[in-house]
Structure formats: structure tokens, C-alpha cells
MMTF fields as JSON, N, C-alpha, C and O atoms, coordinates in Angstrom:
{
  "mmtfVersion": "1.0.0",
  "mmtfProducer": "UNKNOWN",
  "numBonds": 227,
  "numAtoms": 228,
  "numGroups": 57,
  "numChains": 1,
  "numModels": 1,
  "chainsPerModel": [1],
  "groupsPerChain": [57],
  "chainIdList": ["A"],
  "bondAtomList": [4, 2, 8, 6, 12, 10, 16, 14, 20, 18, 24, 22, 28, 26, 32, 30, 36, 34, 40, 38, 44, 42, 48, 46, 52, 50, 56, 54, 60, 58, 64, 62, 68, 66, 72, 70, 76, 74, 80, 78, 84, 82, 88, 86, 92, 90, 96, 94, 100, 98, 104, 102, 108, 106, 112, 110, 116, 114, 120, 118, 124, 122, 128, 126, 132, 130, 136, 134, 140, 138, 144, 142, 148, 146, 152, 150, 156, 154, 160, 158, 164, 162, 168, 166, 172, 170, 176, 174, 180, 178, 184, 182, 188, 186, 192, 190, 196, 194, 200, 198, 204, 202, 208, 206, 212, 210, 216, 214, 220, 218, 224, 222],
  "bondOrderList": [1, 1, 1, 1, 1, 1, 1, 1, 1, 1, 1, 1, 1, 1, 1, 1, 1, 1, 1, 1, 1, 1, 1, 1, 1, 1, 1, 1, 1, 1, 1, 1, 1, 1, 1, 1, 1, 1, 1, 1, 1, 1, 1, 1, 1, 1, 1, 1, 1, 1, 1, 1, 1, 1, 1, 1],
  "groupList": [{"groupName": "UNK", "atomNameList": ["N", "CA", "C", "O"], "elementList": ["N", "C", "C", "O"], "formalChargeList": [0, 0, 0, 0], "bondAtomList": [1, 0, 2, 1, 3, 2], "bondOrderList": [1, 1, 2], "singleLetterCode": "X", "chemCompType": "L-PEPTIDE LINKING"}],
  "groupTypeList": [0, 0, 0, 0, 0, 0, 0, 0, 0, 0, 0, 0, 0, 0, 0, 0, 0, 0, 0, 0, 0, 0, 0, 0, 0, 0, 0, 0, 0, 0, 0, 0, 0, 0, 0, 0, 0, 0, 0, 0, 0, 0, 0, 0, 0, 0, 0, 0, 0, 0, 0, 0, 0, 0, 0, 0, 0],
  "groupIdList": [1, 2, 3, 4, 5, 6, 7, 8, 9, 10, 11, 12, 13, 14, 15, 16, 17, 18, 19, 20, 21, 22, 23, 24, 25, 26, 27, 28, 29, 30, 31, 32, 33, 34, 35, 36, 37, 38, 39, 40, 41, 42, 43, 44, 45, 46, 47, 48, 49, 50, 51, 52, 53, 54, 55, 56, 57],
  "secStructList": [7, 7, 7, 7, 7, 7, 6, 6, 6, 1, 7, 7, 3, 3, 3, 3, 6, 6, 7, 7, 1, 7, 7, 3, 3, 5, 1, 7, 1, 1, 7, 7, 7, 5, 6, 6, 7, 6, 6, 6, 6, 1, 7, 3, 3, 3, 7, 7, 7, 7, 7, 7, 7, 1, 1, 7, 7],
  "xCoordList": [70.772, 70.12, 68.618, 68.188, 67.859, 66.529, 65.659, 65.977, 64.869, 64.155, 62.958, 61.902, 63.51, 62.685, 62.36, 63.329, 61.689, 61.335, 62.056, 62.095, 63.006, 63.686, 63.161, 62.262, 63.779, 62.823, 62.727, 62.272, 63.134, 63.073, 62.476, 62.396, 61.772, 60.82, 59.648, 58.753, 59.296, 58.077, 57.573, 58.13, 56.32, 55.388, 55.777, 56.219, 55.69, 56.007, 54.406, 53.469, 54.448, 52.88, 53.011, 54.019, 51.754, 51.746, 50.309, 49.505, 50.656, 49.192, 49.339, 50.194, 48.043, 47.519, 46.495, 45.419, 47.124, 46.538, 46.665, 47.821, 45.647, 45.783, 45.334, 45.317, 44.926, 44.687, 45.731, 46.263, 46.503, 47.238, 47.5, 48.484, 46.118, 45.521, 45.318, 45.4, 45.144, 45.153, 46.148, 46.55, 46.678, 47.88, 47.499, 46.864, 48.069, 47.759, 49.375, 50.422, 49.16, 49.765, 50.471, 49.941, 51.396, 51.935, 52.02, 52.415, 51.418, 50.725, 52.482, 52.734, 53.645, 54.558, 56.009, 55.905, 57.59, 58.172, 58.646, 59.312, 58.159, 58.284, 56.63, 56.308, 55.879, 54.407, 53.905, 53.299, 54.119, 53.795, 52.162, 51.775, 51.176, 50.066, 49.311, 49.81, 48.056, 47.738, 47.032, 45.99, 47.433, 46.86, 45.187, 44.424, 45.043, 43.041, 42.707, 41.56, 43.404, 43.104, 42.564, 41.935, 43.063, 42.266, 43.762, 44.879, 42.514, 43.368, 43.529, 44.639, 42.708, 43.255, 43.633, 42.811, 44.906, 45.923, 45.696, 45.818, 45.429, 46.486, 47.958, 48.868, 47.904, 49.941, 49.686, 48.606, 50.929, 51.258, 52.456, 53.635, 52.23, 53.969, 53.71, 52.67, 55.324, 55.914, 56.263, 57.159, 56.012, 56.287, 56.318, 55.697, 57.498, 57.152, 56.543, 57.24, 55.431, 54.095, 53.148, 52.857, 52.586, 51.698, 51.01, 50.993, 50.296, 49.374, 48.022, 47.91, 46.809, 45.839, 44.695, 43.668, 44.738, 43.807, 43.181, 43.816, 42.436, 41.148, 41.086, 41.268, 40.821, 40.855, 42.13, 42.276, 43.491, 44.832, 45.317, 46.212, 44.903, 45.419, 45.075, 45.451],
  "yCoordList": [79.411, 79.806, 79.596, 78.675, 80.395, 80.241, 79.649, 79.954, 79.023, 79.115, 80.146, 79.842, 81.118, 82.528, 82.422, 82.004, 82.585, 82.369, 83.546, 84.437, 83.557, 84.427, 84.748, 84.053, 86.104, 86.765, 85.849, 86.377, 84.642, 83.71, 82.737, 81.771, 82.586, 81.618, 82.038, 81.195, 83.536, 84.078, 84.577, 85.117, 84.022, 84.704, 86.062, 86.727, 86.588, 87.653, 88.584, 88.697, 88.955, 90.13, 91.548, 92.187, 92.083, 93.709, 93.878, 93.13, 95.429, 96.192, 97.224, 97.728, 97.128, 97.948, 99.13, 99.039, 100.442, 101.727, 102.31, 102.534, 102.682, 103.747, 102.677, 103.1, 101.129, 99.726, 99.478, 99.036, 99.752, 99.582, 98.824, 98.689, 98.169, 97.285, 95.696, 94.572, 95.942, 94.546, 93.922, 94.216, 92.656, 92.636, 91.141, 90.185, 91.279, 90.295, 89.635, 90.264, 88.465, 87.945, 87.863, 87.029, 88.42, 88.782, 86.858, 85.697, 87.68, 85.941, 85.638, 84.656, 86.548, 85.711, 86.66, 87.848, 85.878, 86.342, 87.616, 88.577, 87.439, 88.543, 89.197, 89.86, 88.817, 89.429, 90.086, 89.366, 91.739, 92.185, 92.579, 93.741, 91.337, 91.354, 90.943, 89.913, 91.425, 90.495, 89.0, 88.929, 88.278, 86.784, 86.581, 85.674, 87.753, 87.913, 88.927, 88.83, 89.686, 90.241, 92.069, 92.909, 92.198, 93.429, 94.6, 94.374, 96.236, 97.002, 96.988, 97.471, 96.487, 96.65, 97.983, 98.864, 98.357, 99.5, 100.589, 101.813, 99.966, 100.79, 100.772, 100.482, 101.059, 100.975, 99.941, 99.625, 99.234, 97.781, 98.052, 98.202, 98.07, 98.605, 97.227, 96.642, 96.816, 95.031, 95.157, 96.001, 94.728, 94.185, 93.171, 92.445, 92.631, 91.861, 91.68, 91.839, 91.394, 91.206, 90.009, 89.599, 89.366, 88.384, 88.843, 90.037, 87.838, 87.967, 87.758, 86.704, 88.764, 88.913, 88.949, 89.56, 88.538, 88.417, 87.416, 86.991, 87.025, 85.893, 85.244, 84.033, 86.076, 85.077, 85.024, 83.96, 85.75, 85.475, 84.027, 83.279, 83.875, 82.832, 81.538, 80.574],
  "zCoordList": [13.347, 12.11, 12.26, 12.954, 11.649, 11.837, 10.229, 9.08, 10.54, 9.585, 8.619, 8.064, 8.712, 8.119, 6.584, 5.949, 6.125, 4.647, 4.504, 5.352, 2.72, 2.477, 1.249, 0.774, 0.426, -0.429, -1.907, -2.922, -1.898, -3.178, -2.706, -3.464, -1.163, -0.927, -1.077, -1.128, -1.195, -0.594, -2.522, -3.478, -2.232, -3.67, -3.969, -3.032, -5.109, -5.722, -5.351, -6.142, -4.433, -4.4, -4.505, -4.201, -5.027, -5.562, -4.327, -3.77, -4.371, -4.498, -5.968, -6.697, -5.815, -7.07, -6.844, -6.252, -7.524, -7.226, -6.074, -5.714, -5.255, -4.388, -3.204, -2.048, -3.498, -1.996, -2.044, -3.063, -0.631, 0.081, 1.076, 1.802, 0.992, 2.297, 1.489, 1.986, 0.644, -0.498, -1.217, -2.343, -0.168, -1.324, -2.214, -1.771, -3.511, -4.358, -4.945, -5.097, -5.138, -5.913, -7.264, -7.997, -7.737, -9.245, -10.231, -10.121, -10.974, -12.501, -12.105, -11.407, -12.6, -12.855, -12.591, -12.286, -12.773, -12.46, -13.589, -13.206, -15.116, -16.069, -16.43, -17.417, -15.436, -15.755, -14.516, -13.722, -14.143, -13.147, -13.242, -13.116, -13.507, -12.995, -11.845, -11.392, -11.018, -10.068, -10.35, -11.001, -10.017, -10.492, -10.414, -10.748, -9.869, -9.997, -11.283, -11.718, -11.796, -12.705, -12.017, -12.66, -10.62, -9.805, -10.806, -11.273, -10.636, -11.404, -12.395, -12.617, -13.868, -14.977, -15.316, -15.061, -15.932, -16.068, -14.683, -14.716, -13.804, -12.592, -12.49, -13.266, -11.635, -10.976, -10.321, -9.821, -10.298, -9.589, -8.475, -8.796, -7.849, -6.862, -6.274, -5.97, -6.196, -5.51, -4.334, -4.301, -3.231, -2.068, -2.076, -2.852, -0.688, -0.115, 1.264, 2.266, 1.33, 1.646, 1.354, 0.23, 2.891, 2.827, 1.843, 1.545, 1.166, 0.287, 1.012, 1.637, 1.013, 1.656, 0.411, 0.705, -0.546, -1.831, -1.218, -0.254, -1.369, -1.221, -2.636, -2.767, -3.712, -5.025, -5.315, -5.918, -5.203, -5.63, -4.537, -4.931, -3.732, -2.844, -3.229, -2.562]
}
């Protein structure tokens, strides 16, 4: 068995809009915002994905 982080260990992160290259951190598990506040009323699409925010981290 390995020790792999599984998808309930790993932060909840989005990108937002058309950055695809930016991933941020979601505020919460019923609040699909980025925890920096990037994108107000863009699209939020969820991955899982390192989080590469600098202020979400």
C-alpha cells in the first residue's frame, strides 16, 4: 500500500474563468469560492489539482 494522498486528503481547488494555469483553493466544502477572492462572478470549475495560488496557500 502506498501512501498517496486521496481525494478527502487533498484541499478542495478551482480555477476560475478562462486561467487554467492558476489553481486556487475553494473558501469551503458548501462555498465554491476561491479563498483569495480571484474571479468575482466568473466560472469556477473543481479539480483536483495542486494548489498554485500564492495568496490562496
Amino acid at each position: 500500500m502506498t501512501d498517496q494522498p486521496t481525494r478527502e486528503d487533498a484541499p478542495r481547488s478551482c480555477t476560475v474563468g478562462e486561467d487554467v494555469l492558476r489553481v486556487h483553493e475553494l473558501v469551503g466544502a458548501d462555498d465554491p469560492r476561491p479563498k483569495c477572492g480571484a474571479g468575482e462572478g466568473e466560472t469556477v470549475d473543481e479539480w483536483l489539482r495542486a494548489v498554485n495560488c500564492p495568496e490562496c496557500r
